[in-house]
NUPA-220592 format. One record per residue (C-alpha): y, z, x. Coordinates in steps of 0.5 Angstrom, whole numbers, always signed. Each point is the difference from the previous one (the first is absolute). Layout:
REM NUPA-220592
<atom v="Y" w="Z" u="X"/>
...
END
This chain:
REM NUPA-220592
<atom v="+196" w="+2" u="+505"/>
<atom v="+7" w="-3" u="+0"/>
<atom v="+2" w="-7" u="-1"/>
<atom v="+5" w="-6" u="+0"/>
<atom v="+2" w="-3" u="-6"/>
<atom v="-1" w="-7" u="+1"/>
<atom v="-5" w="+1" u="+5"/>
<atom v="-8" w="-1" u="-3"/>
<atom v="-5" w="+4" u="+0"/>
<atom v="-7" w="-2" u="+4"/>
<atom v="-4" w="-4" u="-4"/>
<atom v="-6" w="+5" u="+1"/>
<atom v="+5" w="+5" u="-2"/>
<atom v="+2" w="-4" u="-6"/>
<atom v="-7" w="-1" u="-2"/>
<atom v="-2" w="+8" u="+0"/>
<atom v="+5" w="+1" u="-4"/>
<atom v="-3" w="-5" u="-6"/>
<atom v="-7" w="+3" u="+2"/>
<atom v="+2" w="+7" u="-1"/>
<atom v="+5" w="-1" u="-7"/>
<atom v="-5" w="-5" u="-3"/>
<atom v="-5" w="+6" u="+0"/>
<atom v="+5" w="+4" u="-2"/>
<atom v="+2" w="-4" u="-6"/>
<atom v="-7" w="-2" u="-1"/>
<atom v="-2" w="+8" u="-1"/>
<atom v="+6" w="+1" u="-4"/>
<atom v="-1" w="-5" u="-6"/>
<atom v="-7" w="+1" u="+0"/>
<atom v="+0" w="+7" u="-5"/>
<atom v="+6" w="-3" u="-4"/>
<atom v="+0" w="-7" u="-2"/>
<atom v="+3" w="+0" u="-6"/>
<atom v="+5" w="+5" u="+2"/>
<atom v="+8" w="-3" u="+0"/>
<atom v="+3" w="-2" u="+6"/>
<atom v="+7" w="+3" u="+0"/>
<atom v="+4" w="-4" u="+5"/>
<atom v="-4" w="-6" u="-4"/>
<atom v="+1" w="+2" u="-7"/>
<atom v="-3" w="-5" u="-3"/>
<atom v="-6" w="+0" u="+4"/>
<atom v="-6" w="+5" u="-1"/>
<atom v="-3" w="+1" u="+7"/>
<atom v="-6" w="-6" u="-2"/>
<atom v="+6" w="-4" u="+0"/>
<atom v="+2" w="+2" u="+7"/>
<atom v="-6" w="-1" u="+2"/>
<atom v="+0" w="-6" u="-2"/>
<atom v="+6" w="-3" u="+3"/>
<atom v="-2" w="+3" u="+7"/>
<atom v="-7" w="-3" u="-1"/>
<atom v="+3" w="-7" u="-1"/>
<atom v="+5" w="+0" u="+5"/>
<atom v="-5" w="+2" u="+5"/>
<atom v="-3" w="-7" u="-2"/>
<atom v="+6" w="-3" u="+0"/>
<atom v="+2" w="+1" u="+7"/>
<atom v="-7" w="-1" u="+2"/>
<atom v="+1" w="-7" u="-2"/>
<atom v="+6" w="-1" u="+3"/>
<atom v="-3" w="+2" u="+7"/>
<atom v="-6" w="-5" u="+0"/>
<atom v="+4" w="-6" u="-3"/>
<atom v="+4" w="+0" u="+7"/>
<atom v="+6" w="-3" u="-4"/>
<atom v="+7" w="+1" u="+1"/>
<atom v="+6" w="-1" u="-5"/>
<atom v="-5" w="+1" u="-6"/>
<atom v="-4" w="+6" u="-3"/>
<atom v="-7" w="+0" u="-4"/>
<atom v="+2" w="-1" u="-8"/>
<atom v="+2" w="+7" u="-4"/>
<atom v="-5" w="+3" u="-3"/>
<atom v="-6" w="-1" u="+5"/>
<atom v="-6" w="-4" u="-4"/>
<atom v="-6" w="+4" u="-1"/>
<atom v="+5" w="+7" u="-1"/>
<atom v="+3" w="+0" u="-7"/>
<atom v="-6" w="+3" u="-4"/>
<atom v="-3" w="+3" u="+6"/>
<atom v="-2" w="+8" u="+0"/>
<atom v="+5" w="+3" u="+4"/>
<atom v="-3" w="+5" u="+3"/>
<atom v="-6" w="-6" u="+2"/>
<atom v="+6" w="-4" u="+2"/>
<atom v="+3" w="+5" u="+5"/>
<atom v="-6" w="+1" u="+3"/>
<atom v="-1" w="-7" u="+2"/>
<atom v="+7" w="-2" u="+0"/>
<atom v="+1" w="+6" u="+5"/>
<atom v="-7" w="-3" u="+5"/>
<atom v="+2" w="-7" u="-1"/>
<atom v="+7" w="+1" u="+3"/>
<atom v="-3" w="+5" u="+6"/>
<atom v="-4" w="-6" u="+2"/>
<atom v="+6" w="-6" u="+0"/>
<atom v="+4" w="+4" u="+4"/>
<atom v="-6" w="+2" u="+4"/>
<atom v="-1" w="-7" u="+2"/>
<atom v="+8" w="-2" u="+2"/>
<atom v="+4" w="+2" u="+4"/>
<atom v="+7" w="+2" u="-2"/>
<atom v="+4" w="-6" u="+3"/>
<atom v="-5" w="-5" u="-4"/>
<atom v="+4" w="-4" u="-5"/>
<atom v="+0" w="+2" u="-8"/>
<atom v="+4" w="-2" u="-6"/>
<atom v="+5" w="+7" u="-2"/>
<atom v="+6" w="+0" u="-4"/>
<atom v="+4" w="+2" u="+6"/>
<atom v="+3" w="-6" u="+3"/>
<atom v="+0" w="+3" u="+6"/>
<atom v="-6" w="+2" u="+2"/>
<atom v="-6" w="-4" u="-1"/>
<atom v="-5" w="+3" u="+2"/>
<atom v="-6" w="+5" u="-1"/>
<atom v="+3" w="+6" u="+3"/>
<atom v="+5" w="+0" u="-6"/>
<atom v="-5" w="+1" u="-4"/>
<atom v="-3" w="+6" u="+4"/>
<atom v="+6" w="+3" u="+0"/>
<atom v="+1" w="-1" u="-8"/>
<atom v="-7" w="+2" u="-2"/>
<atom v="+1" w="+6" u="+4"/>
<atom v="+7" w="+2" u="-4"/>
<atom v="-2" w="-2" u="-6"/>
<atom v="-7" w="+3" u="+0"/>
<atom v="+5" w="+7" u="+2"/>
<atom v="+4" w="-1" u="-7"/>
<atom v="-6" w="-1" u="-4"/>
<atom v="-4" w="+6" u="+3"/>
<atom v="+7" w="+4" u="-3"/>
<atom v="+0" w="-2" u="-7"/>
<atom v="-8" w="+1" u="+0"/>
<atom v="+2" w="+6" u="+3"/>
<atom v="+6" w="+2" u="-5"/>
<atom v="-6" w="-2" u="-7"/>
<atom v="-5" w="+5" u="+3"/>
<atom v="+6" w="+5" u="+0"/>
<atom v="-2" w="+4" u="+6"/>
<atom v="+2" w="+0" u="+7"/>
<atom v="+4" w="-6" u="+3"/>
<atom v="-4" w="-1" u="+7"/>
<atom v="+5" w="-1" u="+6"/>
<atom v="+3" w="-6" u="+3"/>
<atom v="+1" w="+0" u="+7"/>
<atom v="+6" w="-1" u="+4"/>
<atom v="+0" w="-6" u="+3"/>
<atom v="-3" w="-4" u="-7"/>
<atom v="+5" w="+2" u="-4"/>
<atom v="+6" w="-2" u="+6"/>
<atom v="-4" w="-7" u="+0"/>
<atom v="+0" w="-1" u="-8"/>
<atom v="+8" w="+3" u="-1"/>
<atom v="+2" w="-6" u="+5"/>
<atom v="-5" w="-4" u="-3"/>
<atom v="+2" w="+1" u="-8"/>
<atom v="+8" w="-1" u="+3"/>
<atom v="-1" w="-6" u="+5"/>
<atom v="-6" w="-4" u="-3"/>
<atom v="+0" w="+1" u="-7"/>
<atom v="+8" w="+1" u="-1"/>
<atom v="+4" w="-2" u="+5"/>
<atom v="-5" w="-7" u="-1"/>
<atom v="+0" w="+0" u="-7"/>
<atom v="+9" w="+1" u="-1"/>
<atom v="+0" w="-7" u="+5"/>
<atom v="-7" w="-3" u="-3"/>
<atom v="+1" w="+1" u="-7"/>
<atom v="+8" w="+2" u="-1"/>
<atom v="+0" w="-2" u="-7"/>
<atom v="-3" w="+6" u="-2"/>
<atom v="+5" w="+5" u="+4"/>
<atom v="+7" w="-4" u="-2"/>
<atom v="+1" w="+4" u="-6"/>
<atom v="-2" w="+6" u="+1"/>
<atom v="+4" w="+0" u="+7"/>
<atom v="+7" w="-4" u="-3"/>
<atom v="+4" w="+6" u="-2"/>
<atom v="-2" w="+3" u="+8"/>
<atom v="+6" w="+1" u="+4"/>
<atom v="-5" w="+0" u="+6"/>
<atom v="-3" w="+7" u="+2"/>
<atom v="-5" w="+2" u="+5"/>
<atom v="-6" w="+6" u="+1"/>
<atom v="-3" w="+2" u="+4"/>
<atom v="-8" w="+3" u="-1"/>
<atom v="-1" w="+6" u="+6"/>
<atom v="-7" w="+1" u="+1"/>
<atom v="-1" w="+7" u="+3"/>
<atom v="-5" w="+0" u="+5"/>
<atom v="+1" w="+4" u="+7"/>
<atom v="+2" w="-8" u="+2"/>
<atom v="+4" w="-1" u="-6"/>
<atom v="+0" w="-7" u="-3"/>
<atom v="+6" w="-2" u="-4"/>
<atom v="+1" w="-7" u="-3"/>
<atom v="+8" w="-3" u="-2"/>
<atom v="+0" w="-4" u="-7"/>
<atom v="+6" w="-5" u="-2"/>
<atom v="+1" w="-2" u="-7"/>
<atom v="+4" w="-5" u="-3"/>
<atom v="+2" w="-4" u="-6"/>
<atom v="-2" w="-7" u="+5"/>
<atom v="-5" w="+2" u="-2"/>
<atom v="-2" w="+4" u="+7"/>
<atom v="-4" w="+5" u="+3"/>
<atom v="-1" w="+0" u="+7"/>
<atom v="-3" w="+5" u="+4"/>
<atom v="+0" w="+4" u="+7"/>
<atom v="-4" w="+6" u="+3"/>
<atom v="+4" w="+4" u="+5"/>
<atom v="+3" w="+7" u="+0"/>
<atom v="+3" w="+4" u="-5"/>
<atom v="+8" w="+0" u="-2"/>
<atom v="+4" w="+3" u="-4"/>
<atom v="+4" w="-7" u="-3"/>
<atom v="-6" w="-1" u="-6"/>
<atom v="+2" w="+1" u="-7"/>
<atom v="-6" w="+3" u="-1"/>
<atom v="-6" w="+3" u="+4"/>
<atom v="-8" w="+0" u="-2"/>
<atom v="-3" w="+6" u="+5"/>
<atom v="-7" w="+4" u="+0"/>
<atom v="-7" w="-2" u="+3"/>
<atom v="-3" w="-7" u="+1"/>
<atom v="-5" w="+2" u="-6"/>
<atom v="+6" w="+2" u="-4"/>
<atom v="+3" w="-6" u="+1"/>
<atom v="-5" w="-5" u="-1"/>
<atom v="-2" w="+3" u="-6"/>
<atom v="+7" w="+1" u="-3"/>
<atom v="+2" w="-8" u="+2"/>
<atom v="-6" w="-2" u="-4"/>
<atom v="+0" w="+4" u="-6"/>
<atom v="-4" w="+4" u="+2"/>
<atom v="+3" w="+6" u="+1"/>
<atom v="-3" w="+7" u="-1"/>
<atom v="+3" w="+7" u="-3"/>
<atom v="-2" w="+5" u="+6"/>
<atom v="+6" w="+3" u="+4"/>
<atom v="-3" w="-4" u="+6"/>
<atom v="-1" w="-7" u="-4"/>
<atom v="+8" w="+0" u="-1"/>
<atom v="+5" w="-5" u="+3"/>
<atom v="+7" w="+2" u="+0"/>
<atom v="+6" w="-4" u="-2"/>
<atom v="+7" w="+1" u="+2"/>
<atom v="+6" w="-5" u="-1"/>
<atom v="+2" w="-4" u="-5"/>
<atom v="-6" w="+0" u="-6"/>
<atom v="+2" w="-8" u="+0"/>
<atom v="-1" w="-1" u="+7"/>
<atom v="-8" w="+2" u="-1"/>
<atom v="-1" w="-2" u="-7"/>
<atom v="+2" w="-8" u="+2"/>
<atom v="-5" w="+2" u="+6"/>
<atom v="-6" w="+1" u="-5"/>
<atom v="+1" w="-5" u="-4"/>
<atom v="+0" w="-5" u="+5"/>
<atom v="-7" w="+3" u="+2"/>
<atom v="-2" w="+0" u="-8"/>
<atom v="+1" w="-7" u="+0"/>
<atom v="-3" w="-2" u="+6"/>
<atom v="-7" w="+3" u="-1"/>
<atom v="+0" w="-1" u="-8"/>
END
């Protein structure tokens, strides 16, 4: 299945994905609870748990207040002592319920300024849930499961647009440092599909950080290529050992390197 960076995927799409890695994550935290995350170090696979279990309330609460512009307090109340595997659970039901009974256009408070809507949060519990499955997965130390095609197009163009692009403009005290010494430099991030997806990434020491899907070139300082999964993995620190999880990095290591920590800072 090919897919368009910047286009959407359906909201039924959108919600078997979060089914299906929700299962996922649920099977593979379950033998191990106490085991370390290793993209999380300071995390047991209780305390992943935890923190998914709480953000499932957490967006459930923001889906029934129906306010924009403003987010439920952080952590959601009744969460902080619960117990993670019960708190996931009951979490994971609440938020199927929510978002079962609103229609994506509805309104509700996110931190995205421009989409203040239910269907953000569909999208984001979807890539969220994606990410978590894989660090429960990388504790139990087995198999990492597949991420389809279309799942980690769309949560590529939301890491570098929504969270990045956003935050350097929202929130660009905390990217003017690490950018002053940039001379201005481009990457592009090459998903390899039978319909390749290529993203073009412009940093600077404004601080800047623009972002624009098209075809590849050959005027990057540096080029990040593999699968759409290798990617998404790699993107967000995630990345695996085997020869099929590598992403390959050519031009200068600078160029790549600001790249990575923007996206370090933007999702801390």
């Amino acid at each position: 299945m090919s897919h368009d960076a910047g286009t959407p995927l359906s909201v039924a799409r959108y919600l078997d994905c979060l089914a299906a890695d929700f299962e996922r994550l649920r099977a593979a935290a379950t033998p191990a609870p106490t085991a370390q995350v290793p993209s999380c170090p300071d995390w047991a696979v209780t305390d992943l748990v935890h923190h998914v279990g709480q953000v499932y309330a957490h967006k459930t609460q923001a889906v029934l207040a129906a306010t924009p512009g403003t987010e439920p307090e952080w952590p959601p109340k009744g969460t902080a002592d619960a117990e993670p595997f019960a708190l996931l659970d009951r979490a994971y039901a609440e938020l199927r319920t929510a978002l079962a009974a609103h229609a994506p256009e509805d309104p509700s408070g996110t931190w995205y300024a421009p989409d203040q809507t239910v269907g953000f949060w569909i999208r984001r519990m979807a890539q969220e849930t994606v990410i978590h499955r894989i660090d429960a997965e990388l504790a139990a130390g087995g198999p990492i499961s597949p991420v389809p095609d279309d799942l980690a197009i769309d949560g590529i163009d939301e890491l570098l647009k929504v969270f990045t692009a956003y935050a350097v403009t929202e929130w660009s005290d905390y990217f003017r440092e690490p950018l002053a010494a940039s001379p201005g430099r481009t990457c592009e991030v090459r998903a390899e599909t039978e319909k390749p997806t290529t993203w073009r990434i412009r940093t600077g020491p404004d601080p800047a950080f623009t972002v624009e899907a098209g075809t590849a070139t050959d005027s990057a300082d540096a080029i990040l290529s593999g699968t759409p999964e290798a990617l998404l993995r790699d993107l967000w620190n995630r990345g695996g050992t085997d020869e099929t999880s590598q992403v390959r990095v050519t031009g200068a290591p600078e160029a790549a390197e600001e790249l990575r920590i923007c996206l370090r800072i933007s999702t801390q």
